[in-house]
Backbone as CSV, one residue per row, in Angstrom:
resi,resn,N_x,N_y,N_z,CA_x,CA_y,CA_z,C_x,C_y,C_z
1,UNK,126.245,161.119,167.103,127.542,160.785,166.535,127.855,161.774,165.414
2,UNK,129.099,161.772,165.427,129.244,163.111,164.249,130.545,162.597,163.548
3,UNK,130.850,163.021,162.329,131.731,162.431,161.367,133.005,162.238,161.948
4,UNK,134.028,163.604,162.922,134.645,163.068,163.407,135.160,162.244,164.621
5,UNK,134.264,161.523,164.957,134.029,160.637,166.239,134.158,159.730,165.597
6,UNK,133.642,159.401,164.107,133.899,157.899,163.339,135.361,157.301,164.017
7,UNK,135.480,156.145,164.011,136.930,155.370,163.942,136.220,153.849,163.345
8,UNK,137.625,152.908,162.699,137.144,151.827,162.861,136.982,150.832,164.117
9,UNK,136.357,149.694,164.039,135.785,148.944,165.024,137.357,148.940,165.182
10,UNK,137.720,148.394,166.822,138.875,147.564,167.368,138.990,146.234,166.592
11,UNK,140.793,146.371,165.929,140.629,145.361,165.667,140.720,144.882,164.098
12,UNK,140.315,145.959,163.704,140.009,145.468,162.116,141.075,146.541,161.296
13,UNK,141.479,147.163,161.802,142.830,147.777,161.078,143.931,146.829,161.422
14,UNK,144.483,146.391,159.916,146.099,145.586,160.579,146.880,146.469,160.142
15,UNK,148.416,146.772,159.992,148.936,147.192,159.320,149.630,145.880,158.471
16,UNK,150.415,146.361,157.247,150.648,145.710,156.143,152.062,144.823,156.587
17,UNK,151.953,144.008,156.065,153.099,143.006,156.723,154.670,143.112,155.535
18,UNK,155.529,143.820,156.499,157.017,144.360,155.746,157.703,143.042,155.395
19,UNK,157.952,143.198,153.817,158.392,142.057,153.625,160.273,142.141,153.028
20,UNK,160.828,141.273,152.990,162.408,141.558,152.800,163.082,142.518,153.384
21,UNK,163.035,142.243,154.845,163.877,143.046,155.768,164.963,142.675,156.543
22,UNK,165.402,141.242,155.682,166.525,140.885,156.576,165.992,139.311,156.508
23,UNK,167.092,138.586,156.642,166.865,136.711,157.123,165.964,136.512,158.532
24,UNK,166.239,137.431,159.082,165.730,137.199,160.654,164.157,137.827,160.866
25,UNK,163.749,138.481,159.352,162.215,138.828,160.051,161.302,137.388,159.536
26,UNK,161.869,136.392,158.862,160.984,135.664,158.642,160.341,135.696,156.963
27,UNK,160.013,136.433,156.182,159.897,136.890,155.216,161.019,137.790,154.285
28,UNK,162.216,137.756,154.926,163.348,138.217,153.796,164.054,137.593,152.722
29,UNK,164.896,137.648,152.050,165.692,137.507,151.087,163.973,137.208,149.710
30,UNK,163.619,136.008,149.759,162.486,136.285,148.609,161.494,136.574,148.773
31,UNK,161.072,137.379,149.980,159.998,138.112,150.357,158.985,136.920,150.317
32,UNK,158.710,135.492,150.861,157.514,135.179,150.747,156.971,134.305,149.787
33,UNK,157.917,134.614,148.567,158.019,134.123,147.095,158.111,132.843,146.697
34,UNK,159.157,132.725,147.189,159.662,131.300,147.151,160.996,131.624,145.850
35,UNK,161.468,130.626,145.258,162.785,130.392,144.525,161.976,130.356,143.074
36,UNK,162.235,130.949,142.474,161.724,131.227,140.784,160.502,130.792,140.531
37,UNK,160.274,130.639,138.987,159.327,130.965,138.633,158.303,131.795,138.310
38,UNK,156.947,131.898,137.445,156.052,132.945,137.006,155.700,133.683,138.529
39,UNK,155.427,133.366,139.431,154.655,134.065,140.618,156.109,134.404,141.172
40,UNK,156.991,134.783,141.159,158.016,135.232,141.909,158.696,136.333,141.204
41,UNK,158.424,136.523,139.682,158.978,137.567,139.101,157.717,138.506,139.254
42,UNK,158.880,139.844,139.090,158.708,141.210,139.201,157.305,141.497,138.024
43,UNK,155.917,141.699,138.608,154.639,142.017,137.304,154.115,140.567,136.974
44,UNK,154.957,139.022,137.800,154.559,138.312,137.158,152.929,137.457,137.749
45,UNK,152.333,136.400,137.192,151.425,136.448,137.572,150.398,135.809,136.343
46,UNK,149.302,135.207,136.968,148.219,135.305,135.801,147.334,135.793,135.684
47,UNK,146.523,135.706,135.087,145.193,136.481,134.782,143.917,135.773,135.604
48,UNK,142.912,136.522,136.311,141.773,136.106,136.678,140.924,135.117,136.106
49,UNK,140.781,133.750,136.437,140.270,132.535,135.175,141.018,131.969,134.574
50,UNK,142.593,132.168,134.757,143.283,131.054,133.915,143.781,129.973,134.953
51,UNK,143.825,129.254,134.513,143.811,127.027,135.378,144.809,126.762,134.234
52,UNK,146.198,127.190,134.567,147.062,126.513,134.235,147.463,126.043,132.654
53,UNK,146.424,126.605,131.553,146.916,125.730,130.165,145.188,125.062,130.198
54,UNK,144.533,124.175,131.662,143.776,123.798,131.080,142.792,124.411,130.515
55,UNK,141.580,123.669,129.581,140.491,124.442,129.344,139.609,125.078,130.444
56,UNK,139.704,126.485,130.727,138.607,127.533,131.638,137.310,126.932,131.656
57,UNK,137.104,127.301,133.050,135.294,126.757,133.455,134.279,127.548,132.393
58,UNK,134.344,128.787,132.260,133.635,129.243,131.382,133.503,128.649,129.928
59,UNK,134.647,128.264,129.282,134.647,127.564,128.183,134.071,126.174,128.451
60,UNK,134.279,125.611,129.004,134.185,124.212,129.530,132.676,124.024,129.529
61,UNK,131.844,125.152,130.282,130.404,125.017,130.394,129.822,125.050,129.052
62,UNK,128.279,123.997,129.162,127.881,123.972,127.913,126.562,125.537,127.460
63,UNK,127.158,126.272,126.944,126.593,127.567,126.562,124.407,126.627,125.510
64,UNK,123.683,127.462,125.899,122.446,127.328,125.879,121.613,128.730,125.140
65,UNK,120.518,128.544,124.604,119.220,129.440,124.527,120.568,130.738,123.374
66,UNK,119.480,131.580,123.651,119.776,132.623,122.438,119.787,134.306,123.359
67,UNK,120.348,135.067,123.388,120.376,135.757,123.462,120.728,137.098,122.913
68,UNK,119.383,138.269,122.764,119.476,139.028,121.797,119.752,140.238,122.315
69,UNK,121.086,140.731,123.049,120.842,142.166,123.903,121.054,142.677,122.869
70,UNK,121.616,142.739,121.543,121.594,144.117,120.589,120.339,144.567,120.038
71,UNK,119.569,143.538,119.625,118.350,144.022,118.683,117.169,143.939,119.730
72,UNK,117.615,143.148,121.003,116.105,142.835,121.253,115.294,143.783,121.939
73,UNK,114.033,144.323,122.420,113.219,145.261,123.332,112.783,144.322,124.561
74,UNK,113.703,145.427,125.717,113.271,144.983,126.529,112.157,146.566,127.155
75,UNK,110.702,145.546,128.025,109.822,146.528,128.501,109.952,147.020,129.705
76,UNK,109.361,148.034,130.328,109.380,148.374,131.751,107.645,147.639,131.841
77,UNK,107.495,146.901,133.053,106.138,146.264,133.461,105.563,146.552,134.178
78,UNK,104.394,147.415,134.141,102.970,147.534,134.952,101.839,146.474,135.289
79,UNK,101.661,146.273,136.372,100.833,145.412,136.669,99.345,146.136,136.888
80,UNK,97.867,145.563,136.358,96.694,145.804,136.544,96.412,146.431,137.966
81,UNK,96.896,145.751,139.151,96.821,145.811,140.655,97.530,147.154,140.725
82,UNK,98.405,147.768,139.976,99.311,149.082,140.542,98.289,150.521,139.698
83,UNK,97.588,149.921,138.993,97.101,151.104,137.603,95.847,151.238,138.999
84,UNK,95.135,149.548,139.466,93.547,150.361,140.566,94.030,151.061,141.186
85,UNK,95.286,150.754,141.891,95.452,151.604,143.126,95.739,152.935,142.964
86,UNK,96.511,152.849,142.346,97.157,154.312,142.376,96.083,155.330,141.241
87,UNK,95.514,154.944,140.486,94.487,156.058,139.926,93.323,155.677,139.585
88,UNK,92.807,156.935,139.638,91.241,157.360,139.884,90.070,156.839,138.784
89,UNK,89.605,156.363,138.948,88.577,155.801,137.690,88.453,156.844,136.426
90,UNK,88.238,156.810,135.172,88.315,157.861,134.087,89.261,158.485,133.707
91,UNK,90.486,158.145,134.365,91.987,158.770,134.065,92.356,158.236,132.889
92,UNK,93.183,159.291,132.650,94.359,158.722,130.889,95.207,158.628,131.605
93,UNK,95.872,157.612,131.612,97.319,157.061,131.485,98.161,156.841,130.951
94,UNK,99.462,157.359,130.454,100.578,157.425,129.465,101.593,157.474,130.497
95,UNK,103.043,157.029,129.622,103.877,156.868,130.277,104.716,158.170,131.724
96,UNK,104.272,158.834,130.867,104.087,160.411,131.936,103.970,160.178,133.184
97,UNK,102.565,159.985,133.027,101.418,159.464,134.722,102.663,158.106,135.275
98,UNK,102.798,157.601,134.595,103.389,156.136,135.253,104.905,156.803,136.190
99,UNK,105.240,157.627,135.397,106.798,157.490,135.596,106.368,159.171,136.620
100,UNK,105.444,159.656,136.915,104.989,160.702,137.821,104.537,160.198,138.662
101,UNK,103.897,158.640,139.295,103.625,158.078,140.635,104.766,157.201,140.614
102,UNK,105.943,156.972,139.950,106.958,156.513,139.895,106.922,154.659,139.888
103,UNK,105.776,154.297,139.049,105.381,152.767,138.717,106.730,152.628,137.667
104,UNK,106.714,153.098,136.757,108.336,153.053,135.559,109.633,154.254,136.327
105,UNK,110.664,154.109,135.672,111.950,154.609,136.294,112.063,155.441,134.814
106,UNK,111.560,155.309,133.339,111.738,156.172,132.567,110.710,156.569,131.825
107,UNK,110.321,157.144,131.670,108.840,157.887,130.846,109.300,157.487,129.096
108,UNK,110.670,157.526,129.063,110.943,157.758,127.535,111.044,156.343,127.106
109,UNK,111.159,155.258,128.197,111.343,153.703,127.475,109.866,153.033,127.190
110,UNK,109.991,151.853,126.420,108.825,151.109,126.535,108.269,150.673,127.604
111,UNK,106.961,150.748,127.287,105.826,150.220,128.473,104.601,149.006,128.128
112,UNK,104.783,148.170,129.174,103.962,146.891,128.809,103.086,147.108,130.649
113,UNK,101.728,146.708,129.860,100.785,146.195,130.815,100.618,144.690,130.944
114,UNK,100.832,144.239,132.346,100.581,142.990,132.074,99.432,142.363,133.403
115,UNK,98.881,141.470,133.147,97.353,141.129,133.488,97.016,140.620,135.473
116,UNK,97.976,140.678,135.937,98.330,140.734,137.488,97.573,141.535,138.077
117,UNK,96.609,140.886,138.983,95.394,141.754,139.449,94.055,141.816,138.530
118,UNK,93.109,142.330,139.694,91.953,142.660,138.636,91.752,144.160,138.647
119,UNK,90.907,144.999,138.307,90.823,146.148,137.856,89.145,146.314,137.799
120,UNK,88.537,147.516,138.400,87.043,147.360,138.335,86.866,148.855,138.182
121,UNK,87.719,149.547,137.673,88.253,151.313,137.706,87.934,151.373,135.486
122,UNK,87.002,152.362,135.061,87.368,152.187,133.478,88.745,153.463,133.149
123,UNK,89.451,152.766,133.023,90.605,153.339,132.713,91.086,153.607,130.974
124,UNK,91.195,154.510,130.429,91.830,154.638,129.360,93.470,154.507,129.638
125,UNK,94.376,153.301,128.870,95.311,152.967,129.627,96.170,153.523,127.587
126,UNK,97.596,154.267,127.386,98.000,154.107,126.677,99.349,154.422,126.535
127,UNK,99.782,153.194,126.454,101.331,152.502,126.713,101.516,151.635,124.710
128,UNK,103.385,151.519,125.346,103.206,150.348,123.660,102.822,149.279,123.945
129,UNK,102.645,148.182,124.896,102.205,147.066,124.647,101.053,146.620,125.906
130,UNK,100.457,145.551,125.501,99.706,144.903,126.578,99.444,143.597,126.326
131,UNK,99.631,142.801,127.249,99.025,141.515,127.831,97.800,141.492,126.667
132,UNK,97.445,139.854,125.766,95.892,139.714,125.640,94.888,139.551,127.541
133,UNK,94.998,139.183,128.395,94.635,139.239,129.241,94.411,140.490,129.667
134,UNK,95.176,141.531,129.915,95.466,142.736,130.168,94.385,143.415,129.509
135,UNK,94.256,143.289,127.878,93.580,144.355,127.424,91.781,143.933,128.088
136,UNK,91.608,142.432,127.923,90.214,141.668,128.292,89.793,142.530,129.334
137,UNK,90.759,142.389,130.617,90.542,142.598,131.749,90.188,144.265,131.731
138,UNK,90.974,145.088,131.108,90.352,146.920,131.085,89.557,147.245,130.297
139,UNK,89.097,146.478,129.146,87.922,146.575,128.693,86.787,146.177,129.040
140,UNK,86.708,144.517,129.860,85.707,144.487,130.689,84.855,145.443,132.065
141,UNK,86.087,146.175,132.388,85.797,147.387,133.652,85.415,148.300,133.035
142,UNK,85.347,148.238,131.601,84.755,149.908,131.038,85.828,150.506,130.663
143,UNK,87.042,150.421,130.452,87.797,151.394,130.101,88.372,151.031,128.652
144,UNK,89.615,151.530,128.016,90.102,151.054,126.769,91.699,151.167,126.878
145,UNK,92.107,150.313,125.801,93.510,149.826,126.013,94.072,150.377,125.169
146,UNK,94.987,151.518,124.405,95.429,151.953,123.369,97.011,152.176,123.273
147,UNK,97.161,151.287,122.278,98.546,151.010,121.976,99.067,151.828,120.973
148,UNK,100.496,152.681,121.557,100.633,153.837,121.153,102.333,153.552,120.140
């Protein structure tokens, strides 16, 4: 198949339905509209979410918990199970290595280890954060956890 062989499926092209063309097409004199009012004038209309005057669902719902997107850190997460597999016992690991077997999407953001899987590889692992589980678990295999 090649680009110009594309068409759409049968069927799924309509054309646009002509409106105010006369008493006799069915849709003339107010196009559809109906006799006054906000939805019949020219731009008129409301806004996405407004119910009339009453109070909006969004308002209406009872808002919960805290949320901190300005100040708060969010981590990129490594799991124990992705660090055995993918490298070699005695390796250093920094965000570099991670975001070079492509475990993180940015080398330059924060990095958390967290304790998913076991690990039997001694790994020198050094990221900003880790799991208390996390660190147990790479220090028990021989390796060390260093928070950078």
């Amino acid at each position: 198949m090649k680009l110009n062989d594309l068409h759409p499926a049968p069927g799924t092209k309509r054309k646009p339905k002509r409106v105010g063309c006369g008493a006799g097409c069915g849709s003339g004199k107010t196009s559809g509209r109906g006799h006054k009012g906000q939805k019949s004038r020219s731009g008129g209309g409301v806004r996405p979410g407004f119910e009339g005057g009453q109070m909006p669902l969004v308002r209406r719902t009872p808002k919960r918990g805290f949320n901190n997107a300005r100040f708060g850190t969010s981590y990129q997460v490594v799991n124990l199970d992705l660090l055995e597999s993918r490298f070699e016992s005695g390796s250093v690991i920094t965000a570099t290595e991670l975001a070079a077997k492509r475990l993180i999407s940015d080398e330059k953001g924060l990095v958390k280890v967290l304790a998913k899987g076991d690990i039997s590889k001694a790994l020198t692992v050094k990221v900003n954060a880790f799991s208390a589980e996390a660190i147990k678990k790479i220090e028990a295999a021989g390796g060390k956890a260093e928070v950078i």
